[in-house]
Structure formats: structure tokens, C-alpha cells
KENUVEX-751608 format. One record per residue: x, z, y of N, C-alpha, C in turn. Coordinates in pm, whole numbers, plus 50000, padded with zeros to 5 digits. Example, Ala and Ser with C-alpha at 12.3 -4.5 7.8 and 13.67 -1.06 7.14 Angstrom:
513195078049431512305078049550513205078049670/512855070849775513675071449894512905078750003/
***
This chain:
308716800856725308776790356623309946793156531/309696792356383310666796556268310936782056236/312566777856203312226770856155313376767556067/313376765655904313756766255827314036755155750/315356745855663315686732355620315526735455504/314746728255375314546730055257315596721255225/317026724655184318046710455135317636703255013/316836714354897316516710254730315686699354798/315276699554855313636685754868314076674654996/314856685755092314926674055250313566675155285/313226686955283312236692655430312506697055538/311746701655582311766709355713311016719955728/310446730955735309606744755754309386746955861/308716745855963308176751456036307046759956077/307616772456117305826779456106305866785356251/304716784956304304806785056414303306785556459/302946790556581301386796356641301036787256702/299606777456657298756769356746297356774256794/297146770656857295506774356891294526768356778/293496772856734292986768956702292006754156693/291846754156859291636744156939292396730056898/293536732656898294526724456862295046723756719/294726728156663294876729556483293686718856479/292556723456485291456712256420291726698356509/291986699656621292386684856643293406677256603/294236684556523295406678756428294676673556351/293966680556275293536679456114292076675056106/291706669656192290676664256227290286659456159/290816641856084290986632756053291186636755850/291726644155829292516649555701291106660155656/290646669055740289376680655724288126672355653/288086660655762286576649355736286966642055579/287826643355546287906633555415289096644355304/288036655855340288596667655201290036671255209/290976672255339291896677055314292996660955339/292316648755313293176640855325293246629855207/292036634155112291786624555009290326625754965/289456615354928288096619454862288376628954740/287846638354695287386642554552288406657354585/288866661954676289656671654718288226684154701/288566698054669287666704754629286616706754764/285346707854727284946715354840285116731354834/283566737554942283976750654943283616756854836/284326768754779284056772054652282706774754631/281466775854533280406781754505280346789754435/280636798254387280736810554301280126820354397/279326826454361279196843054425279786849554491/280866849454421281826855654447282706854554552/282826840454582283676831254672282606830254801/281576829254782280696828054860280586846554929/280866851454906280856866654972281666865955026/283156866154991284366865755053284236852855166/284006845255203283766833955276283506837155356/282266844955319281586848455475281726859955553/282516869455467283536880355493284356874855590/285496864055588286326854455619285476853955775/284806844855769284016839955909283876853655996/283306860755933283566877256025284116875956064/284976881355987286276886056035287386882056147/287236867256126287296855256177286756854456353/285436860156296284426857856483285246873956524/285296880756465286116893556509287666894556596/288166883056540289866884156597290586885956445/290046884756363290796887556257291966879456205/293486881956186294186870256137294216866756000/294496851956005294686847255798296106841155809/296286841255673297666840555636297246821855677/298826817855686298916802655729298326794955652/297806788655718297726772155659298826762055678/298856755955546299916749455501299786735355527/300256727355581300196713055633301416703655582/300866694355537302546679455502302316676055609/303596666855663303526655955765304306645155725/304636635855711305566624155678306206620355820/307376618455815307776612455970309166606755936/309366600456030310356587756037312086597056028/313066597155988313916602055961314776606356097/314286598456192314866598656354314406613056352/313186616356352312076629856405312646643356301/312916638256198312976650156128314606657056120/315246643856175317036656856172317016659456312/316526655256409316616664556561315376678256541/314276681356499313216693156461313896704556492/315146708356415316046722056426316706721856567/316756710856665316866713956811315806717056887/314736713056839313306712056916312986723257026/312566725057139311376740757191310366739257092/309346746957181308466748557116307566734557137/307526733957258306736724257374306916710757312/308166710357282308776695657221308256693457044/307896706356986308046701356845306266697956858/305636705056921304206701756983304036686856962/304276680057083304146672257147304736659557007/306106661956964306066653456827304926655956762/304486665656697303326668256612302026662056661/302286662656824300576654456837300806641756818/302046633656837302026620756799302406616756647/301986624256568302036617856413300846610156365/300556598656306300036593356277299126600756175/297926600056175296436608456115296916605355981/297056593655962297056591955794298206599955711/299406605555814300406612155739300396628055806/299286628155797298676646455780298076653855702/298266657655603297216665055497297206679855487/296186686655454296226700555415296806702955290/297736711855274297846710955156297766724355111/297616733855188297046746155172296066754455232/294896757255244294306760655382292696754955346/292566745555290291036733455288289666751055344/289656756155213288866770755274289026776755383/290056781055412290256789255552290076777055676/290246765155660289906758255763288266758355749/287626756755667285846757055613285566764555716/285906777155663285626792755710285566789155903/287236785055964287356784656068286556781256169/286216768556102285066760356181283816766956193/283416767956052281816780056123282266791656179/283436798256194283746808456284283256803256386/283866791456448283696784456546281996783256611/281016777456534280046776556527279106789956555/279946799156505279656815556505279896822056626/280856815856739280776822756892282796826656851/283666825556752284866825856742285536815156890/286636825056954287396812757045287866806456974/288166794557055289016781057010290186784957091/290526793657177291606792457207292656804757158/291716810157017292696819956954293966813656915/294736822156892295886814756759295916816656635/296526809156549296436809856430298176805856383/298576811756255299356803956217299616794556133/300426784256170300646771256039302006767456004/302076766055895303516762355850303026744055785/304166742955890304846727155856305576724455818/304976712755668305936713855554306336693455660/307656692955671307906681355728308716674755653/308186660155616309486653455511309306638455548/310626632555482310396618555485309456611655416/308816618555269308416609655176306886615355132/306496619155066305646619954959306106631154855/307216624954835307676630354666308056643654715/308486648254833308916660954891307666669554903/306896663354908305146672854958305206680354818/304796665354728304466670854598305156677154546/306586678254534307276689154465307206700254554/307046702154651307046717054728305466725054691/304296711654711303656717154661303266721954527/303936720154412303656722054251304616736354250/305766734154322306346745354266305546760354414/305046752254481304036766854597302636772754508/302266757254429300926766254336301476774354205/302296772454189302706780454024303036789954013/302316793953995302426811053931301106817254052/300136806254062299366810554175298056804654092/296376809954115295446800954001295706786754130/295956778554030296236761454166294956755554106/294536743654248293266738054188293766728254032/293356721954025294066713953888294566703353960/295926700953853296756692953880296246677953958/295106673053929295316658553992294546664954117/293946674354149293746676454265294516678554398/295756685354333296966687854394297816676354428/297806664654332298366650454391297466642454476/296386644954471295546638654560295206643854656/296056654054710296236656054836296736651854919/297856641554853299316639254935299256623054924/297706621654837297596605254815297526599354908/297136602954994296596592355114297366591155198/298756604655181300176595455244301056587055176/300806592555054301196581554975300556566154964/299436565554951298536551354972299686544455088/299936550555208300136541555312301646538255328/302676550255207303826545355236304286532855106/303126533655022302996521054916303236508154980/301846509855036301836492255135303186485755167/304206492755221305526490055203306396491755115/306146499555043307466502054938307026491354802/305666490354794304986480954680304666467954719/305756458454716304946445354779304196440954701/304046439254595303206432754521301996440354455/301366446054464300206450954469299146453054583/297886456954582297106459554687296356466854658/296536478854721295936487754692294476488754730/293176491254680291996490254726291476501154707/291206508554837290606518954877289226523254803/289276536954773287676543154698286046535554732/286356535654890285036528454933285236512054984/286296505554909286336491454962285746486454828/284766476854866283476472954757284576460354724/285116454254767285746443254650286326444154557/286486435954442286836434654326288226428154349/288516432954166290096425754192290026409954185/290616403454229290246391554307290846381654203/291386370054162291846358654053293356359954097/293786360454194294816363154203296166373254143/295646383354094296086395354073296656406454193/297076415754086298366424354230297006432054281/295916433954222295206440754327294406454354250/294236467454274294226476254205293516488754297/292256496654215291676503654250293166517254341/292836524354444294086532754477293886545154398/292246545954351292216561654292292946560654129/293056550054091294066545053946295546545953943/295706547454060297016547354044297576561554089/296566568054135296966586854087297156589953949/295806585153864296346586453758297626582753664/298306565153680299366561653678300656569353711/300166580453834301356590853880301456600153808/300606611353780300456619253679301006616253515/300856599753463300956598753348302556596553333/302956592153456304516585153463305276597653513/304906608953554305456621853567305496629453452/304236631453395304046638553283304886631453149/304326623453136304656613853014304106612652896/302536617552937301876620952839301206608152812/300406603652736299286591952739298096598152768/297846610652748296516616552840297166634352921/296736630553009297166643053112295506649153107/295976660353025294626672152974294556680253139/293806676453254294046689553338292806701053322/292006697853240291196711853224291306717853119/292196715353026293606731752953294226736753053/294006747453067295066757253132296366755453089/296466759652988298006752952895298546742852944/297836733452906298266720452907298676716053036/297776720253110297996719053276299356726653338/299546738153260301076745553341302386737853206/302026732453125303086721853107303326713753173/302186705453171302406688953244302556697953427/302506706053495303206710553607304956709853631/304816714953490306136719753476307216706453474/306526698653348307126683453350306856675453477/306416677853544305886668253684306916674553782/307176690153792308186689453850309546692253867/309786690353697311766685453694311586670853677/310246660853690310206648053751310546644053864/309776650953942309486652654136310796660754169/311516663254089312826670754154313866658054135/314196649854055314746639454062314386630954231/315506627554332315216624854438314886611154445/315226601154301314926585454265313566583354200/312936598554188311426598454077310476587354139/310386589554256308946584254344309506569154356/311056565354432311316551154374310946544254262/311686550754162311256546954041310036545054008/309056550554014307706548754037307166537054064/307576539954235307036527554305307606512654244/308666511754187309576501654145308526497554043/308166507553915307466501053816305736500453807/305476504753927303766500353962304186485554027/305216484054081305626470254148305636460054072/306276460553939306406455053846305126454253755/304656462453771303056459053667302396447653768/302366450853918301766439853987302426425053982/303526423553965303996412553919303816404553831/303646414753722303376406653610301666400353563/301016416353650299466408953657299336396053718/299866398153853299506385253936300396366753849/301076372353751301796360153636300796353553551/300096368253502298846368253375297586360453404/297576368853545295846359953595296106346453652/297306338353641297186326453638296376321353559/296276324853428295546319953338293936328953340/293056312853335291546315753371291056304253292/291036305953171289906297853078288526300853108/287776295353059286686292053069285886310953027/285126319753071285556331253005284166329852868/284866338952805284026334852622283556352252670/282466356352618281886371052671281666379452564/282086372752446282276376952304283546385452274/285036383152371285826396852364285936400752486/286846406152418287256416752541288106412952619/288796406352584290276403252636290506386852680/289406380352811289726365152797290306356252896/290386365653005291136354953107292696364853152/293336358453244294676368453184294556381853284/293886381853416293536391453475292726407253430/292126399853317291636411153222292386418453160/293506414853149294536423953052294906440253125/294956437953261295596449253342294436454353424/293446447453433291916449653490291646463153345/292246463053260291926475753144292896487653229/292256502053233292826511153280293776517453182/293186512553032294526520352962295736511052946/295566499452965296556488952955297736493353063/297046498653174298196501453285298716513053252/298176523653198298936538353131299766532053045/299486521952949299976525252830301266514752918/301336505552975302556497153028303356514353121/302656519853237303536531353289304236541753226/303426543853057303986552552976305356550052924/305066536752877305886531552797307756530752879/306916528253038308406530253098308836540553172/307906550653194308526562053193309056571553100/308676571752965309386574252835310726570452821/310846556452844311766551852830313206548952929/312716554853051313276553553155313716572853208/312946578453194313106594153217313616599053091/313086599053001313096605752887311986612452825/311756621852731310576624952657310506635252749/308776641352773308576651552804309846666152728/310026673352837310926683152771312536681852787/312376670252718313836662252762314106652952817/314126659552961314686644553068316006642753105/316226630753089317596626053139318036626053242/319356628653246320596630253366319826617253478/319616623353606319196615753696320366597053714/321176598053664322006586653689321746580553523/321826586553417320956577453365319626570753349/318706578853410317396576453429317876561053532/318516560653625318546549553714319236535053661/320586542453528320996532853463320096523453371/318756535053320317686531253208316876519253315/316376523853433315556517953492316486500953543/317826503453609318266489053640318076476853528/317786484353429318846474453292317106467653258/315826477753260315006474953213314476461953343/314686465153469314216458753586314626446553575/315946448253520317206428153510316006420453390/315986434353288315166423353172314086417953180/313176426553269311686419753347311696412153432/312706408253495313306400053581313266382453489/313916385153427314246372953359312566368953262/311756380153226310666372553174309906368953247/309826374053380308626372153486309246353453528/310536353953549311096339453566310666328053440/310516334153367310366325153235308926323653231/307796336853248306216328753306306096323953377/307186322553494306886314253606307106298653594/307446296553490308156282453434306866275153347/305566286353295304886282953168303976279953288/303256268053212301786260153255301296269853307/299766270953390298656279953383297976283053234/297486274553182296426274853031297476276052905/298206263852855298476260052714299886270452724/300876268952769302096280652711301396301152783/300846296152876300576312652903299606317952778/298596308352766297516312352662298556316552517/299256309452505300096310752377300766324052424/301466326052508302276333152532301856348652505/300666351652582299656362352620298716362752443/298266353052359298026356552266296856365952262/295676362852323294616369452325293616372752203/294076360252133292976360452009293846373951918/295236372151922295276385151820295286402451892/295346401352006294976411552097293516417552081/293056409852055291556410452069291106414551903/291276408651839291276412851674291776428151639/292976430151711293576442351726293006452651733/292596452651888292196458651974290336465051873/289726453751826288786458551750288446465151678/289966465651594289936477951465290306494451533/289486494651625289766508251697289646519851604/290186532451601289306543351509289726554751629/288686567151549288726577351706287876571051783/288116579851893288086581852031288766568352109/287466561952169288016546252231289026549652305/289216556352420290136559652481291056558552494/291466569652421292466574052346293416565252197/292396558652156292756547552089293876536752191/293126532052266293526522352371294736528452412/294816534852473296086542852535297096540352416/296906547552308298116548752231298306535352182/297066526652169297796508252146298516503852221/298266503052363299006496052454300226506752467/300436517952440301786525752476302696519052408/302286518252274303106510652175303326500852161/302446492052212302736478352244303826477152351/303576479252481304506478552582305896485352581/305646495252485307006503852404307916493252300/307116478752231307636471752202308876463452264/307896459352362308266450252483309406452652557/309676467752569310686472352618312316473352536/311946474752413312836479852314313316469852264/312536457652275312986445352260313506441252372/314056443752507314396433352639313546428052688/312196426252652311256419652719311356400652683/312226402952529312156391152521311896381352410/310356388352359309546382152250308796364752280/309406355552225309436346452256307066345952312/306416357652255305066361552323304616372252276/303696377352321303096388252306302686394952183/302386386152022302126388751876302716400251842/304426405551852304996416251794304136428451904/304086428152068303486438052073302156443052042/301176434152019299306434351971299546443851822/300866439751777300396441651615301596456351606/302246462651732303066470651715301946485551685/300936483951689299966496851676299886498551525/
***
């Protein structure tokens, strides 16, 4: 067993020989659901890929070795500064007790494919194989180890690569995000009158846009894609990035669950009529995450000194602080309705040109770019509708 401390991230490296046997019963759980998230690639189909594959499985039922597969684990901070004392027997035995949901592939999804029909093919299960364990406290450590392990390598595309590490992320949300709820790909309910409640595959995108800082993250440019890499990770290298994050998806849930107090009667003539609808829009939530990661990191290219980024974020958090207190003071209907200002939102919002999209995005960037630049303290919403 090798085992190596990443200090830039606060990992851990371990690479080290399991049975095969015991590899898929790790990854059991992470294999059945693509690696550890829905929409994770399958096996390649190309010709091409498809030859080599089954080359692989040969080779494979032969005794043949493959280079490691690469694994995250998330674990409790107790587990991860004793690891560099560990045997072998002992780092085992931690590893079998990690919780399924904080296991993902994050390199390997094919060669595990391959493994299994080896398997199927008359291959032992009690060969070995090797795996390197990428071990951290967080999330934000996966993802930056993994952006800077695909680059300069062809990587699947970028949101594929964060949605690997989503589904440890999903579960260290639940705690770090009180006010939201995250709702799983296959959970059939809707967001509910309450607010705070939010598709989980939306808020990958929210990650990408608040890393990048783009209002659209292009990942099928090549180009475009080894920029926004690049910006994602002197983001993910900041050790407050993923706080920060979580801090201002926290804050969008706050303020939804303020908004959807208000529930008029709904009119089906706009767009924009009860207050839950406002953030129920997917570009409404880019253009609110843009607006404060711009303003809180800095522009793509040029990001700010990690202690100002935290100075940007306290000062903006005090000022949302004090408006979320001040909706909490307004009626349900007559001052929120005023406040929120739907009828000129909605008028706004109509004179679209372009690409709807993309329209939307850059309204609400600018709008919520208002909101910010002002303190958050427009006696209502009119200066931001009409800031486009």
C-alpha cells in the first residue's frame, strides 16, 4: 500500500491491490447508477471503442493487468489524518465501512464495464487489480483533483465530470444547505408552496455557472470547455469556493421560500404570477448565482485574492440578511405583491429578442447584478426588472 498526502487539496492517495471480488463490492452501489450519478457516460459506441473493449475483456479473461481505477471517498476528518498510520488490513476494513453514497468512480466507469463481463467471461474474482484512493473531507477536493487529472487528457465534458462527485455532494448539502431541498432526478414531486425546494440535477448546473462565471457554460466547444476548466479550477482551488457556494444556493433558498409566500389567485396569461414562480424559472437561479459569483470571486480570468472573495461574500450575506428580515415583516399579498412587482417583470420579461434562453439569463444576471450593487436595498424589485 502507497500512500501519499495531497497538502494543495487535503487529500489522501492511496493506491493499493484489491481483489476484484472486492472492488465491485465497493462500487457496487456507484457502478448501478453510472459511476455515482444518472447521465454519467455509458460504454463508449464507436467502432473503434467497441474493438478495444473487447480487446480489454480478453485480455482481462487472460490475466491481463489495467492501469488503476480511480475512486473519491468522502470521510469524516477522524478517518482521514490517522490513513498514513494504517496496515493494510486496517485501511481495508475503513474502506468497507464507508457509506455507498460517498463512493464514486471517478476514473475507471469503462474498465470497470469491461471487468464485469470479464467476469461473466470465466475471469477470477479473486484476481487483483489496482485502485487508487482519492480520500478527502469534501467534494470540492474530488473536483479539483479531478479537473486538474483530466486536463491535458480528451476528459468527458465538463458537467459530466461534476456529476460524478454529485451525489456526494447531494448528501453533504442536506447539511451544509439548510434551507433548500434538494429533489432527486427520479423523485416525482413538485416544488411544493412552500419554497426552498429544487430539482438536484439544477443545481449542477448552478455549480458550473458559479465556478465558471459564465451565464452559459458552452461544454460542447472544445475551447470553450478547456477555458471554463481552467476557470473552474483556480475556483475549486480556493479552499472557501464550495462554502461559498453552498452559502449562496442557501440564500437563493431563503429568499424563495420569502417569495412563495405570496400566492394570488394565479392569472395564466403571464409568466410570472405567484411568488414561487420567480425561482421555479431556471434562468432566474443562474442569473441570481451569476450575479454573485461575479461579484463575489471576480470576473472570469480575474479572480480575487481568496480573503477578498470572503470579504466580498460577508458584506453581501449582512446585506441579504437585513432584506430577507424586512420580507419577513411584509404581509403575504399587498406589500410582497408590491414589493416583487410582477406586472413590470412580466412586461419586461416579454420584450425578449434572440434566443429565449439566453435572453433570460442575461435579464435576470442584470437584474440581480442590480440588487447587489445596490445592498439589496431597493425599497422593490422595479430598478432590477428594468436594469436589462
Amino acid at each position: 500500500m502507497n500512500v501519499l498526502k495531497d497538502d494543495r487539496v487535503n487529500c489522501v492517495s492511496v493506491l493499493t491491490n484489491i481483489s476484484i471480488r472486492d472492488y465491485l463490492e465497493l462500487i457496487n452501489k456507484a457502478y448501478d447508477a453510472r459511476g455515482g450519478i444518472e447521465g454519467q457516460r455509458d460504454a463508449l459506441k464507436s467502432s473503434t471503442a467497441i474493438r478495444i473493449r473487447e480487446r480489454l475483456i480478453k485480455d482481462l479473461t487472460m490475466g491481463a493487468v489495467i492501469p488503476p481505477v480511480v475512486i473519491g471517498v468522502i470521510v469524516e476528518i477522524e478517518k482521514i489524518e490517522k490513513i498514513e498510520g494504517l496496515s493494510e488490513q486496517e485501511f481495508r476494513e475503513l474502506i468497507s465501512q464507508i457509506v455507498p453514497d460517498n463512493v464514486t468512480i471517478i476514473d475507471g466507469m469503462q474498465r470497470t464495464t469491461a471487468l464485469i463481463k470479464a467476469i461473466e467471461d470465466g475471469a477470477s474474482l479473486d484476481r487483483n487489480i489496482r485502485v487508487e484512493f482519492w480520500i478527502a473531507l469534501d467534494t470540492k477536493s474530488l473536483i479539483y483533483r479531478m479537473l486538474v487529472l483530466n486536463s491535458g487528457q480528451v476528459p468527458w465534458d465538463l458537467r459530466r465530470q461534476i456529476e460524478v462527485v454529485f451525489r456526494s455532494m447531494v448528501h453533504e448539502m442536506s447539511t451544509a444547505v439548510p434551507n433548500i431541498e434538494l429533489l432527486r432526478l427520479d423523485d416525482q414531486r413538485r416544488r411544493g408552496g412552500a419554497g426552498g425546494q429544487f430539482q438536484a440535477d439544477r443545481i449542477i448546473e448552478l455549480f458550473l455557472v458559479f465556478g465558471a462565471r459564465k451565464v452559459k457554460v458552452d461544454t460542447k466547444e472544445r475551447l470553450a470547455d478547456e477555458f471554463t476548466r481552467l476557470d473552474l479550477i483556480e475556483a475549486t482551488g480556493n479552499e472557501d469556493f464550495v462554502s461559498i457556494f453552498y452559502q449562496a444556493v442557501d440564500l437563493l433558498g431563503r429568499l424563495d421560500k420569502q417569495f412563495s409566500r405570496y400566492r394570488p389567485e394565479a392569472d395564466g396569461r403571464n409568466r410570472f404570477n405567484i411568488g414561487k414562480d420567480l425561482f421555479s424559472s431556471q434562468p432566474a437561479c443562474i442569473g441570481f448565482i451569476l450575479a454573485i459569483a461575479r461579484h463575489v470571486l471576480g470576473r472570469p480570468g480575474l479572480d480575487l485574492e481568496p480573503q477578498e472573495q470572503n470579504r466580498r461574500w460577508e458584506v453581501l450575506a449582512s446585506d441579504a440578511d437585513r432584506l430577507i428580515e424586512r420580507l419577513g415583516a411584509m404581509d403575504d399579498m399587498g406589500e410582497l405583491s408590491e414589493f416583487l412587482d410582477f406586472v413590470t417583470l412580466n412586461e419586461a420579461i416579454s420584450r425578449r429578442t434572440g434566443k429565449v434562453g439566453e435572453f433570460e439569463r442575461d435579464f435576470f444576471h442584470k437584474a440581480f447584478g442590480a440588487l447587489i450593487e445596490d445592498n439589496f436595498s431597493f425599497p422593490n424589485m422595479t430598478p432590477c426588472w428594468r436594469a436589462y
